[in-house]
mmCIF entry with sequence, helices, sheets and N, C-alpha, C, O atoms, coordinates in Angstrom:
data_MODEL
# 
_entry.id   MODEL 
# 
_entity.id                         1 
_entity.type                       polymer 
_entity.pdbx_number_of_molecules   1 
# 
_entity_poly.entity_id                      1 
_entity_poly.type                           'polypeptide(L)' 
_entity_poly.nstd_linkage                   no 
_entity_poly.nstd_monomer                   no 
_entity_poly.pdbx_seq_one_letter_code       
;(UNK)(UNK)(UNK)(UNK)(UNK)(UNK)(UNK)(UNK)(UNK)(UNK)(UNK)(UNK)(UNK)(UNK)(UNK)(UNK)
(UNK)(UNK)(UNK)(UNK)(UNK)(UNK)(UNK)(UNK)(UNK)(UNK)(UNK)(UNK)(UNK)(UNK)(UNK)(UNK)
(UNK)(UNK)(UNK)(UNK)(UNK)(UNK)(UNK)(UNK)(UNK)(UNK)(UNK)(UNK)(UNK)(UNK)(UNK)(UNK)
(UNK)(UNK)
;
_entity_poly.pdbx_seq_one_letter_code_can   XXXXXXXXXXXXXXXXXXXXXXXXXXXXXXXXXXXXXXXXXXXXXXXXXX 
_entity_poly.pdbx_strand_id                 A 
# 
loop_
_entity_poly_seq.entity_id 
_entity_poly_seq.num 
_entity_poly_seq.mon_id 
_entity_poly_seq.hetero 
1 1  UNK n 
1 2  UNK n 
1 3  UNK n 
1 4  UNK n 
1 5  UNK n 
1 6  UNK n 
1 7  UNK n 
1 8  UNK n 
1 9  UNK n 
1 10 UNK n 
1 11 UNK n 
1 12 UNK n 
1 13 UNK n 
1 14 UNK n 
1 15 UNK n 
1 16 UNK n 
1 17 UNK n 
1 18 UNK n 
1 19 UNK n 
1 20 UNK n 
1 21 UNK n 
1 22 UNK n 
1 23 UNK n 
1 24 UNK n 
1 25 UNK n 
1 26 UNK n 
1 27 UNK n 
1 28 UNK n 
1 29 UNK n 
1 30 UNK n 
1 31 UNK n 
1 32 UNK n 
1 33 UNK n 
1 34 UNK n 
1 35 UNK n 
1 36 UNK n 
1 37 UNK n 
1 38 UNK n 
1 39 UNK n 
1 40 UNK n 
1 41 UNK n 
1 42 UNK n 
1 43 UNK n 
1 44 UNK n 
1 45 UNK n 
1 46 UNK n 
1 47 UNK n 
1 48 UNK n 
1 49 UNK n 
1 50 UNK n 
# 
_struct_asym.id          A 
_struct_asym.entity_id   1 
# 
loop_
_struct_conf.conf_type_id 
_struct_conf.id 
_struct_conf.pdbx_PDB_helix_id 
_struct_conf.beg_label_comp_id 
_struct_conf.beg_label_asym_id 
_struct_conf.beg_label_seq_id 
_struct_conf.pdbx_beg_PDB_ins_code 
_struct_conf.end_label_comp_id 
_struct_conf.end_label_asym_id 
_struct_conf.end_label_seq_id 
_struct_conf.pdbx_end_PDB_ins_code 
_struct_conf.beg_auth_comp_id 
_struct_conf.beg_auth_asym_id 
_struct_conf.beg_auth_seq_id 
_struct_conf.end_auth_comp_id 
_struct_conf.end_auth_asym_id 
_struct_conf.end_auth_seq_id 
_struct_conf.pdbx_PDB_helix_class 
_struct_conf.details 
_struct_conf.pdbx_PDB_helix_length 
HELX_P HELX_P1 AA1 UNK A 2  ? UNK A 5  ? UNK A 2  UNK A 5  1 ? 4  
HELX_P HELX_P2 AA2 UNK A 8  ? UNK A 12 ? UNK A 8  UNK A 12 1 ? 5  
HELX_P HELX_P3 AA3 UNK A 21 ? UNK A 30 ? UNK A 21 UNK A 30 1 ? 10 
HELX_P HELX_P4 AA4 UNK A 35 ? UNK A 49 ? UNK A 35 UNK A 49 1 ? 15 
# 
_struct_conf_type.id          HELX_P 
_struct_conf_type.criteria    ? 
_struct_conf_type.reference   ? 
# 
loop_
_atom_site.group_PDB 
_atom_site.id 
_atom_site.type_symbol 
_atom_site.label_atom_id 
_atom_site.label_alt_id 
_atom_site.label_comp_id 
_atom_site.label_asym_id 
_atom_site.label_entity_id 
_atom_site.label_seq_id 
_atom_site.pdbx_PDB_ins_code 
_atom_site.Cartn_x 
_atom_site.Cartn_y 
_atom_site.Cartn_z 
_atom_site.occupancy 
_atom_site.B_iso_or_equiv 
_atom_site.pdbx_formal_charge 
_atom_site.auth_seq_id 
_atom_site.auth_comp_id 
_atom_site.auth_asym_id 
_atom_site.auth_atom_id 
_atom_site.pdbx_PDB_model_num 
ATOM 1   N N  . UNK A 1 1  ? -42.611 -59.941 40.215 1.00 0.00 ? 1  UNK A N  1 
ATOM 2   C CA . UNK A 1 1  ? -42.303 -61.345 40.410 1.00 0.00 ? 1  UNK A CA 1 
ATOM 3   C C  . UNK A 1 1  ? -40.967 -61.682 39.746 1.00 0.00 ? 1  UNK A C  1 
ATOM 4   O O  . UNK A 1 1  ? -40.182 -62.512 40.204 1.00 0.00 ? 1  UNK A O  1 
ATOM 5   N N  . UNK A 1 2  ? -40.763 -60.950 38.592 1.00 0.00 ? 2  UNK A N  1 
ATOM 6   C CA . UNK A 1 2  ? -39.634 -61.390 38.241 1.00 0.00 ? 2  UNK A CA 1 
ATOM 7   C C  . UNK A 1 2  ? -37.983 -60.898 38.766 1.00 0.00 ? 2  UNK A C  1 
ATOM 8   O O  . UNK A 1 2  ? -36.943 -61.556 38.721 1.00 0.00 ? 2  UNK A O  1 
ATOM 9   N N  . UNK A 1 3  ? -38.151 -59.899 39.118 1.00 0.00 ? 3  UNK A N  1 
ATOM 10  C CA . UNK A 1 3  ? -37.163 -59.266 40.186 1.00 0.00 ? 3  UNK A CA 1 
ATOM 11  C C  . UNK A 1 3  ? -36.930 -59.829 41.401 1.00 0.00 ? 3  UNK A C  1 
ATOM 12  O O  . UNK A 1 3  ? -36.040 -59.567 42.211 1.00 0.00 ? 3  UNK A O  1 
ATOM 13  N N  . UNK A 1 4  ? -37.934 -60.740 41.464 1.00 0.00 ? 4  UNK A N  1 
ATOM 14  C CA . UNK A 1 4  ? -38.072 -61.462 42.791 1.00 0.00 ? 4  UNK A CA 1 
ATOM 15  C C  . UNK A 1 4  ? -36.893 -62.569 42.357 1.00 0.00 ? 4  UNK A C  1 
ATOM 16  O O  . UNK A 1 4  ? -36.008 -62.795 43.182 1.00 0.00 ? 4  UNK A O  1 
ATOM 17  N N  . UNK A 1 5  ? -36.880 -63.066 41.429 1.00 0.00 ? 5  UNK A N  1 
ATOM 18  C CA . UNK A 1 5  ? -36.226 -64.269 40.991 1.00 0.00 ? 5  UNK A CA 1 
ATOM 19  C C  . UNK A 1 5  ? -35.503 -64.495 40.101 1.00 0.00 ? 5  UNK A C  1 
ATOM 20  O O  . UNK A 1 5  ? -35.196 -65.626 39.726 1.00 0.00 ? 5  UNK A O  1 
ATOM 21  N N  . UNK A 1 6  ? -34.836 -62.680 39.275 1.00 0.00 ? 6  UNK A N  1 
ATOM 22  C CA . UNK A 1 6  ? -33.918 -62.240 38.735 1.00 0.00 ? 6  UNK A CA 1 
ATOM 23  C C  . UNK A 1 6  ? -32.538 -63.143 39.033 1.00 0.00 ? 6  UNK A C  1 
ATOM 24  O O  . UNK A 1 6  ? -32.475 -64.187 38.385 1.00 0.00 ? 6  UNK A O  1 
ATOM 25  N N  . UNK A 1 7  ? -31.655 -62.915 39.755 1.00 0.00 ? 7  UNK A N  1 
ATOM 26  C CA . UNK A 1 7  ? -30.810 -63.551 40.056 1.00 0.00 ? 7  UNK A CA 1 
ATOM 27  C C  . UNK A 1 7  ? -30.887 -65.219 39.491 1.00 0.00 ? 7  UNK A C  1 
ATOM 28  O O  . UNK A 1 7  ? -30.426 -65.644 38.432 1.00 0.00 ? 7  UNK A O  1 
ATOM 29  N N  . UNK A 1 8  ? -31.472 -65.836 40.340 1.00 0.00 ? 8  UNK A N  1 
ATOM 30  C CA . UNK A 1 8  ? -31.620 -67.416 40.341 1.00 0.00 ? 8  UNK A CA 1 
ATOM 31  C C  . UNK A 1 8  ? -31.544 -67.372 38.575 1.00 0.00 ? 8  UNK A C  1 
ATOM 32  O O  . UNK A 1 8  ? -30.533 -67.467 37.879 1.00 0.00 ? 8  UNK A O  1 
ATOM 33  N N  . UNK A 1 9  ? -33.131 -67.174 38.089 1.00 0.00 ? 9  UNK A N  1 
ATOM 34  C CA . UNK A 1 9  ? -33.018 -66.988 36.600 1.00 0.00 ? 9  UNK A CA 1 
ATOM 35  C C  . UNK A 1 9  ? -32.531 -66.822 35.734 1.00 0.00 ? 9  UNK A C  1 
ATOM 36  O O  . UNK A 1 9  ? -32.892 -67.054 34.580 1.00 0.00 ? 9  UNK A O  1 
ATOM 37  N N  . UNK A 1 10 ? -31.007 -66.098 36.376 1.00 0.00 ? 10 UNK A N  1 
ATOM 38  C CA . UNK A 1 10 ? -29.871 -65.768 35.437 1.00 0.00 ? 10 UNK A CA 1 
ATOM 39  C C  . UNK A 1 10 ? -28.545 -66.512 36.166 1.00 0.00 ? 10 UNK A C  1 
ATOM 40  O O  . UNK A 1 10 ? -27.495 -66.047 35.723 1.00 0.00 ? 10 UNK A O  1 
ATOM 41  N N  . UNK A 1 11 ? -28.403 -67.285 36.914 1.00 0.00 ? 11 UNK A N  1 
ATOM 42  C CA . UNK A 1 11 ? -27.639 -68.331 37.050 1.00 0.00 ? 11 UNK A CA 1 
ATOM 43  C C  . UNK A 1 11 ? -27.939 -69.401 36.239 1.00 0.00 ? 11 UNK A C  1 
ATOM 44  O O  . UNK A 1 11 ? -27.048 -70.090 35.741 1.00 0.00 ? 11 UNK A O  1 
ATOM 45  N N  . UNK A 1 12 ? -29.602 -69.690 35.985 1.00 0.00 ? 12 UNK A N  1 
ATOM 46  C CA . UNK A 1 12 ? -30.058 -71.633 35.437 1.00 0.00 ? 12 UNK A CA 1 
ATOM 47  C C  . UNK A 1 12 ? -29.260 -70.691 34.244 1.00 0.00 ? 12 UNK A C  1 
ATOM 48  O O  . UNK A 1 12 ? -28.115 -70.974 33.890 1.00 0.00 ? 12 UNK A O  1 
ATOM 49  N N  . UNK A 1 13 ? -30.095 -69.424 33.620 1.00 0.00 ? 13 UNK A N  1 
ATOM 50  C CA . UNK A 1 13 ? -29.927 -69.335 32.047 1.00 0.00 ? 13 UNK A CA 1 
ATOM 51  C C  . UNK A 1 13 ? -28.651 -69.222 31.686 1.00 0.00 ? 13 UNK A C  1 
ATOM 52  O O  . UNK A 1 13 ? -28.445 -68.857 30.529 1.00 0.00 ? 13 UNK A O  1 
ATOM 53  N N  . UNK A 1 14 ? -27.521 -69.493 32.543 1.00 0.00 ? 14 UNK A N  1 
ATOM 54  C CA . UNK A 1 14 ? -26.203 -69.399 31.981 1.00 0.00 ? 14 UNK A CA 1 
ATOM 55  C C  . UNK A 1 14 ? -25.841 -71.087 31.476 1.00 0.00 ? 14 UNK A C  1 
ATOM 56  O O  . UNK A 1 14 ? -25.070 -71.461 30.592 1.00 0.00 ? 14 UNK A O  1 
ATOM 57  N N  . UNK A 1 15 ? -26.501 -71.704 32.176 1.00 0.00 ? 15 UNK A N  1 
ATOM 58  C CA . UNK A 1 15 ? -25.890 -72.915 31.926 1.00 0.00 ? 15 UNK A CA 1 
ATOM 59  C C  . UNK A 1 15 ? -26.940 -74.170 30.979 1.00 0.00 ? 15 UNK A C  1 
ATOM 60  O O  . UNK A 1 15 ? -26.698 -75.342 30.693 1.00 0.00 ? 15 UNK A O  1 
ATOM 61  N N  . UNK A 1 16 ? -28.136 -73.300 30.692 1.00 0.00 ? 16 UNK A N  1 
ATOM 62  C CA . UNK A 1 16 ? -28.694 -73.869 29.285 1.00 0.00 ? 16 UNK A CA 1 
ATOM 63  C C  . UNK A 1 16 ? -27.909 -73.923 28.066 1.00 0.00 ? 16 UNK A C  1 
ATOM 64  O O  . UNK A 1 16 ? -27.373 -72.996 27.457 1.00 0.00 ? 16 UNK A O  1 
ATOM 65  N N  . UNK A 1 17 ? -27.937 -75.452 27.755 1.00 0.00 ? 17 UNK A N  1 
ATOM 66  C CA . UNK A 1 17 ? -26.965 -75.764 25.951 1.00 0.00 ? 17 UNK A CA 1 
ATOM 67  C C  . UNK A 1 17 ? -28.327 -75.065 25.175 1.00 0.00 ? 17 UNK A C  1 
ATOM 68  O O  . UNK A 1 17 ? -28.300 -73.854 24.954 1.00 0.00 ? 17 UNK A O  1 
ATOM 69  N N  . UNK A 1 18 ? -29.112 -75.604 24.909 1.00 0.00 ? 18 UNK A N  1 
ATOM 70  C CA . UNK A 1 18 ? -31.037 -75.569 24.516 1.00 0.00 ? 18 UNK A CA 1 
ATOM 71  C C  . UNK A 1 18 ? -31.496 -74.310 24.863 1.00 0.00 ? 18 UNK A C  1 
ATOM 72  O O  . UNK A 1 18 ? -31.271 -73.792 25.957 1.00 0.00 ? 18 UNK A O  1 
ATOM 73  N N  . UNK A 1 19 ? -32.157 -73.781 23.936 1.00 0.00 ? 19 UNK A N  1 
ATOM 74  C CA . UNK A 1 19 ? -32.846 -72.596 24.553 1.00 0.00 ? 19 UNK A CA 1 
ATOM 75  C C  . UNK A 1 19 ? -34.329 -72.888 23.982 1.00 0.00 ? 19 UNK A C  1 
ATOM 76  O O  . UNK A 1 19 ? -34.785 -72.618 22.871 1.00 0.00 ? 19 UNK A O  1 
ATOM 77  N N  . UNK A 1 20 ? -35.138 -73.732 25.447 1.00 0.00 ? 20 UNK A N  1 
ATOM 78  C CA . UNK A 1 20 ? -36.124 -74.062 25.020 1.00 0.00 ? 20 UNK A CA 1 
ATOM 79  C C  . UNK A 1 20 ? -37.492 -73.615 25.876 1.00 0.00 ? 20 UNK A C  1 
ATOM 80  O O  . UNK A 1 20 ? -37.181 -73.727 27.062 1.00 0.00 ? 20 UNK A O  1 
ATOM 81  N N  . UNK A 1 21 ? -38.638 -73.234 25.788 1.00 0.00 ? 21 UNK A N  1 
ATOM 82  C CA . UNK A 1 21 ? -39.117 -71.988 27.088 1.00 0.00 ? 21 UNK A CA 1 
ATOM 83  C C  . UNK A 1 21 ? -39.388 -73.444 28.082 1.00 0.00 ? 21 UNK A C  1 
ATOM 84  O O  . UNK A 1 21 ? -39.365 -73.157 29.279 1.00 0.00 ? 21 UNK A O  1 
ATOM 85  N N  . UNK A 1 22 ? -39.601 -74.714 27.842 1.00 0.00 ? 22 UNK A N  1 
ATOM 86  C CA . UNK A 1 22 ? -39.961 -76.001 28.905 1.00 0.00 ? 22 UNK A CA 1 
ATOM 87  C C  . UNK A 1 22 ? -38.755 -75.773 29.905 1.00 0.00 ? 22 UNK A C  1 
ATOM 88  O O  . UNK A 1 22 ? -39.167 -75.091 30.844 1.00 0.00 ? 22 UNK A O  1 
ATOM 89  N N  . UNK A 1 23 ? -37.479 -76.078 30.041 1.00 0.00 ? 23 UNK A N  1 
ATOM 90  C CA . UNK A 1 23 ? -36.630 -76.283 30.551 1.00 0.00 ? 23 UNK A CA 1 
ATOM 91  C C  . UNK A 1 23 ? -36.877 -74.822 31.187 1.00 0.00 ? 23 UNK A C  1 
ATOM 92  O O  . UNK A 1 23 ? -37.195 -74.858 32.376 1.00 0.00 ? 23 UNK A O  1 
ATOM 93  N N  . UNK A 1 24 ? -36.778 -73.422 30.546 1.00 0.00 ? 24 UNK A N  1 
ATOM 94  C CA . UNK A 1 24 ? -37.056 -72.419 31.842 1.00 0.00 ? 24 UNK A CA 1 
ATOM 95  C C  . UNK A 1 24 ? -38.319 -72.392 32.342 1.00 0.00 ? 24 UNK A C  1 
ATOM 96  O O  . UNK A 1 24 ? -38.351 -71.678 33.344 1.00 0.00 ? 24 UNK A O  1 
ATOM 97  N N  . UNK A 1 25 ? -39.379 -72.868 32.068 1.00 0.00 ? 25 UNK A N  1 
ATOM 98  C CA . UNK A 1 25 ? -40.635 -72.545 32.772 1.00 0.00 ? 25 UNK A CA 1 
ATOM 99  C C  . UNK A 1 25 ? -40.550 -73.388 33.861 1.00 0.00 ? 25 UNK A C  1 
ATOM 100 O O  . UNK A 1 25 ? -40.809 -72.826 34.925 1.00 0.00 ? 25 UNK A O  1 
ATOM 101 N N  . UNK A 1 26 ? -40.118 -75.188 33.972 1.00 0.00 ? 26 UNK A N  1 
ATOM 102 C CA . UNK A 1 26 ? -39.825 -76.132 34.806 1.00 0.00 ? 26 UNK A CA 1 
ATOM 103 C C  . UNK A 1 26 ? -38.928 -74.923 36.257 1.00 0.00 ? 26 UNK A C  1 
ATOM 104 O O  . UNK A 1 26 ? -39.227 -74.510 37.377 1.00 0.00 ? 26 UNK A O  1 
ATOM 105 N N  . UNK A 1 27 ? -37.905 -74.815 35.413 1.00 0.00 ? 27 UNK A N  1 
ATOM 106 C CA . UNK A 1 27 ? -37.000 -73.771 36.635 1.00 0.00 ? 27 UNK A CA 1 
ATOM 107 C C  . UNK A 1 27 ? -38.047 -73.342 37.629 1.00 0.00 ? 27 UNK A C  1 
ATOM 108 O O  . UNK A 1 27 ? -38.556 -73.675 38.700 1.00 0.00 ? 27 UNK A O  1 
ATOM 109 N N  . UNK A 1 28 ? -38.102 -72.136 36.401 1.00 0.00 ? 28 UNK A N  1 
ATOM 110 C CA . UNK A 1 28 ? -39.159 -71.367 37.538 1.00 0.00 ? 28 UNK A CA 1 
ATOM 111 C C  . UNK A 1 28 ? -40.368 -71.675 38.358 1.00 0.00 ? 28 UNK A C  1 
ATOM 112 O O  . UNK A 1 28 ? -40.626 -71.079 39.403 1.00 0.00 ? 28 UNK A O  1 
ATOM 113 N N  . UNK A 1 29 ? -40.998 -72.493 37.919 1.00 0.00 ? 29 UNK A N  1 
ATOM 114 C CA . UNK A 1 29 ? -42.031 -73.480 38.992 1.00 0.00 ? 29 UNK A CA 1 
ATOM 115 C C  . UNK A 1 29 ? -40.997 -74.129 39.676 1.00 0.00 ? 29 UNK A C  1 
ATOM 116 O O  . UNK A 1 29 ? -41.529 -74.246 40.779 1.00 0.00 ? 29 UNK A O  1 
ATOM 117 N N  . UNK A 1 30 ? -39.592 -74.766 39.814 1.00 0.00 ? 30 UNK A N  1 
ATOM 118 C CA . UNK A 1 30 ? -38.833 -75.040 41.098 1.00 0.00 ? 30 UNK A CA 1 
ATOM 119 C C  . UNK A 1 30 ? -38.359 -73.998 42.229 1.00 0.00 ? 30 UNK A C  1 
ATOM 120 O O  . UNK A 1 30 ? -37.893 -74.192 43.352 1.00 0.00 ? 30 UNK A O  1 
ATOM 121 N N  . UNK A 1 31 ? -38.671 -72.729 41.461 1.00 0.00 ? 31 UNK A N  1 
ATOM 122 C CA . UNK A 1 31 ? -38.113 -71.566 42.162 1.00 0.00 ? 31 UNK A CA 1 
ATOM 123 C C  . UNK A 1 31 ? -39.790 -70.863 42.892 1.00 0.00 ? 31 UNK A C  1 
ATOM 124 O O  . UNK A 1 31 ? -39.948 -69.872 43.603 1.00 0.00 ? 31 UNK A O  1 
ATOM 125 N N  . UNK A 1 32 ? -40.424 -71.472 42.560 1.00 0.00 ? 32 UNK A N  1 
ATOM 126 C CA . UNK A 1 32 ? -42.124 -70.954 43.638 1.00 0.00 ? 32 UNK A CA 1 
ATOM 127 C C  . UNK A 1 32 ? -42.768 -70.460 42.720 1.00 0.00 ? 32 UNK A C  1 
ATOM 128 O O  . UNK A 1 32 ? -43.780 -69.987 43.237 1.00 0.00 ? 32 UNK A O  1 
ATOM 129 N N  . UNK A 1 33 ? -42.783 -70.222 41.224 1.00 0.00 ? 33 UNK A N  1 
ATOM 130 C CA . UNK A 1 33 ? -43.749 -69.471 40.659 1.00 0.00 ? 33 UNK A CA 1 
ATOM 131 C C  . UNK A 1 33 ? -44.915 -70.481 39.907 1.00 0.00 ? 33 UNK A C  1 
ATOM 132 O O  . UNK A 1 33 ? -44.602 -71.477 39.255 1.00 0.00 ? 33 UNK A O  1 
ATOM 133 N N  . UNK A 1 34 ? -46.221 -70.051 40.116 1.00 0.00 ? 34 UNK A N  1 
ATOM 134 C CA . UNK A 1 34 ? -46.734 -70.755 39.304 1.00 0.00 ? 34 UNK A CA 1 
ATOM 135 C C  . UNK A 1 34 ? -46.526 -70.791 38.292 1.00 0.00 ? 34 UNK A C  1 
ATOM 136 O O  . UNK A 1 34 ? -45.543 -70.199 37.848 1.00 0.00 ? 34 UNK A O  1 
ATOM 137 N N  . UNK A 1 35 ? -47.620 -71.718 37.255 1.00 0.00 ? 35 UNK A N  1 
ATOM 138 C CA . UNK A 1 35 ? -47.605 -72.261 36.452 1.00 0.00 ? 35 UNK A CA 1 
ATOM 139 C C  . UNK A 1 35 ? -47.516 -71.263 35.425 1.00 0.00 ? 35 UNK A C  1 
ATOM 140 O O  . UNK A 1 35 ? -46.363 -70.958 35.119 1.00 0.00 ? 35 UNK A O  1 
ATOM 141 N N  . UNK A 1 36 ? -48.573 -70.593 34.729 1.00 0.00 ? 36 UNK A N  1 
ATOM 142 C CA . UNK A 1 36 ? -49.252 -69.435 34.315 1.00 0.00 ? 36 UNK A CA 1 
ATOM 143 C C  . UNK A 1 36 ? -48.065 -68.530 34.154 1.00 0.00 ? 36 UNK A C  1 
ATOM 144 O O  . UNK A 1 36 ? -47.584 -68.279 33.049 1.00 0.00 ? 36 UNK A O  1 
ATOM 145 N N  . UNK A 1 37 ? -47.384 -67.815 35.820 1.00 0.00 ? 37 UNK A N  1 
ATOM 146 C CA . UNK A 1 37 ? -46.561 -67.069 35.440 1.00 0.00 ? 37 UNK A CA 1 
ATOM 147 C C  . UNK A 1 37 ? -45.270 -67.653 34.720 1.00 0.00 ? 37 UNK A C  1 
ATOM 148 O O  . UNK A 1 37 ? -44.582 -66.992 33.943 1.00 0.00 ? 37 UNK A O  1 
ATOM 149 N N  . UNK A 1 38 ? -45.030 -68.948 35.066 1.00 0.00 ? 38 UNK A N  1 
ATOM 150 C CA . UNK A 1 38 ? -43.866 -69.290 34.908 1.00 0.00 ? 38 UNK A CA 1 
ATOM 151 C C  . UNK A 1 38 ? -43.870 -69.316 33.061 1.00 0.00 ? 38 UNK A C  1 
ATOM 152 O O  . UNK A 1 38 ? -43.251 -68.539 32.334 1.00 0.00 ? 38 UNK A O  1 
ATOM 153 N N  . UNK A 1 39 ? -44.568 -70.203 32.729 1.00 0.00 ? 39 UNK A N  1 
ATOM 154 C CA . UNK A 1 39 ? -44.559 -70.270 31.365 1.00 0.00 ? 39 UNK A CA 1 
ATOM 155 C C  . UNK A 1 39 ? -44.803 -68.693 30.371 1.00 0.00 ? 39 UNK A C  1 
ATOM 156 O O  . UNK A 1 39 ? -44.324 -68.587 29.242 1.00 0.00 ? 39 UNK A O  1 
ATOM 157 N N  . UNK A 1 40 ? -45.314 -67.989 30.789 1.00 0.00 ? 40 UNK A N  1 
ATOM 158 C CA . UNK A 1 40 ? -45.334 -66.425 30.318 1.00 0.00 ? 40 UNK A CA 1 
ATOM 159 C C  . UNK A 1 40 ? -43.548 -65.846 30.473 1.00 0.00 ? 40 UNK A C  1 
ATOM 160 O O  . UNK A 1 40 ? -43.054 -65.137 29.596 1.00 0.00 ? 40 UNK A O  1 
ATOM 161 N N  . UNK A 1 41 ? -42.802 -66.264 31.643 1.00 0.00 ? 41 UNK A N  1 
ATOM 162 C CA . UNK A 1 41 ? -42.502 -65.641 31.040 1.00 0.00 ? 41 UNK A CA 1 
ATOM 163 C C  . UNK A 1 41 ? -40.611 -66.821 30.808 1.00 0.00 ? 41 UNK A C  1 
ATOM 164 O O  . UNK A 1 41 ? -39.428 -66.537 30.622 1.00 0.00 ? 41 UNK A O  1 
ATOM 165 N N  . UNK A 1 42 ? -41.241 -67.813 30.941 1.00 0.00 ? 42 UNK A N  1 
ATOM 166 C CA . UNK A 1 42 ? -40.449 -68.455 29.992 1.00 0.00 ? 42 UNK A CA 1 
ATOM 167 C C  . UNK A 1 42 ? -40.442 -68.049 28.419 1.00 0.00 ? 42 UNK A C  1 
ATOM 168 O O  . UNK A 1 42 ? -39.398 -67.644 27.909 1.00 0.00 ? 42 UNK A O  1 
ATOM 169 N N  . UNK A 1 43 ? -41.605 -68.166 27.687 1.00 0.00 ? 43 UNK A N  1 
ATOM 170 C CA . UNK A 1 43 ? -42.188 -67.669 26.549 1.00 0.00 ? 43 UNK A CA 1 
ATOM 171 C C  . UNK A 1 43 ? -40.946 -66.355 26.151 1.00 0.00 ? 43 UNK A C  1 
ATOM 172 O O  . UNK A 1 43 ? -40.114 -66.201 25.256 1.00 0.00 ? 43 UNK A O  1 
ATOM 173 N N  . UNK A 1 44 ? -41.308 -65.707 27.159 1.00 0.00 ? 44 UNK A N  1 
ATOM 174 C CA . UNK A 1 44 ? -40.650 -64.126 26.829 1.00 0.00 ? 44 UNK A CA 1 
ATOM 175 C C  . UNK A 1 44 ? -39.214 -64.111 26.718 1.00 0.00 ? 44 UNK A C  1 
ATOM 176 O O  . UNK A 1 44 ? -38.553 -63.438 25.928 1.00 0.00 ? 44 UNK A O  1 
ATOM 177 N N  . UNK A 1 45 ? -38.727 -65.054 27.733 1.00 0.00 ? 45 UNK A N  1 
ATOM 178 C CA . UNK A 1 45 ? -37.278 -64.973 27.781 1.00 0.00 ? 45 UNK A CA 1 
ATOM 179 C C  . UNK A 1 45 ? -36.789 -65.994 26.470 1.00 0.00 ? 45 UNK A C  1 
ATOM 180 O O  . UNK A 1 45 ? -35.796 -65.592 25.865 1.00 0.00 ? 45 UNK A O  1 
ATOM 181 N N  . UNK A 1 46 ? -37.230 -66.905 26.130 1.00 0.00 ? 46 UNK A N  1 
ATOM 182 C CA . UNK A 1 46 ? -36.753 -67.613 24.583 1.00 0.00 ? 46 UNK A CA 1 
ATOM 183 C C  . UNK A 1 46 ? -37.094 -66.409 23.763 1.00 0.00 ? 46 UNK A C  1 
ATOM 184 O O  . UNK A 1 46 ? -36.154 -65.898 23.154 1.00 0.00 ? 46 UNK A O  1 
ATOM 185 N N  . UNK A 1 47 ? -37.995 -66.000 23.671 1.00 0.00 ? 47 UNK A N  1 
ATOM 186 C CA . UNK A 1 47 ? -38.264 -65.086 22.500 1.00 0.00 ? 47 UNK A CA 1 
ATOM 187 C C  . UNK A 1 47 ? -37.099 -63.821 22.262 1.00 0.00 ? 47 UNK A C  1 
ATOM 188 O O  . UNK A 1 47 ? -36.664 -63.227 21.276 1.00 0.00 ? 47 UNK A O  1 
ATOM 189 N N  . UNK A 1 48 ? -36.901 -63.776 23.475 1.00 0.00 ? 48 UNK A N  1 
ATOM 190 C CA . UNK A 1 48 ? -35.715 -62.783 23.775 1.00 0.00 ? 48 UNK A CA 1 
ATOM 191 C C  . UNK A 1 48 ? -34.327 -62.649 23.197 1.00 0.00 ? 48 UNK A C  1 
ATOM 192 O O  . UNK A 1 48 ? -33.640 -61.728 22.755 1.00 0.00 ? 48 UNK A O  1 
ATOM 193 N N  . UNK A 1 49 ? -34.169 -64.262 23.431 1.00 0.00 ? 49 UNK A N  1 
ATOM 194 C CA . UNK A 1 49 ? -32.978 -64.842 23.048 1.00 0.00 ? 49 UNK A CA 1 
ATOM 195 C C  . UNK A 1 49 ? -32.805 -64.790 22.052 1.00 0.00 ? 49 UNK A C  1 
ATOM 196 O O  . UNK A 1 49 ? -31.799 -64.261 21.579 1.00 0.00 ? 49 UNK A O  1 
ATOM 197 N N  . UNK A 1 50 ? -33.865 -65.401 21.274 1.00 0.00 ? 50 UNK A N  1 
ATOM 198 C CA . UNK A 1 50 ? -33.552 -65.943 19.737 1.00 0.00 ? 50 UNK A CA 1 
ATOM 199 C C  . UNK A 1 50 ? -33.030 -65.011 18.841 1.00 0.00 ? 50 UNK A C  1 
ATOM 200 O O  . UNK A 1 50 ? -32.773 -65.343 17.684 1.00 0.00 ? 50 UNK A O  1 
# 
């Protein structure tokens, strides 16, 4: 799923000031993923960051 939406995901995350997992999980439920997945792996990608 996430290869699916690799790209997109790394266009929003260029232009986050905030690195907050709400603002990417929102994304990704605009981009078709549910809920569940979206917030998993919002989660992952802040954690990533930090």
């Amino acid at each position: 799923m996430v290869r699916r939406y690799a790209h997109r995901l790394a266009n929003f995350l260029d232009t986050l000031e905030v690195w907050a997992a709400q603002p990417v999980m929102l994304a990704l439920m605009r981009f078709g993923l549910p809920y569940g997945e979206a917030e998993t792996i919002a989660v992952a990608v802040t954690l990533l960051v930090r």
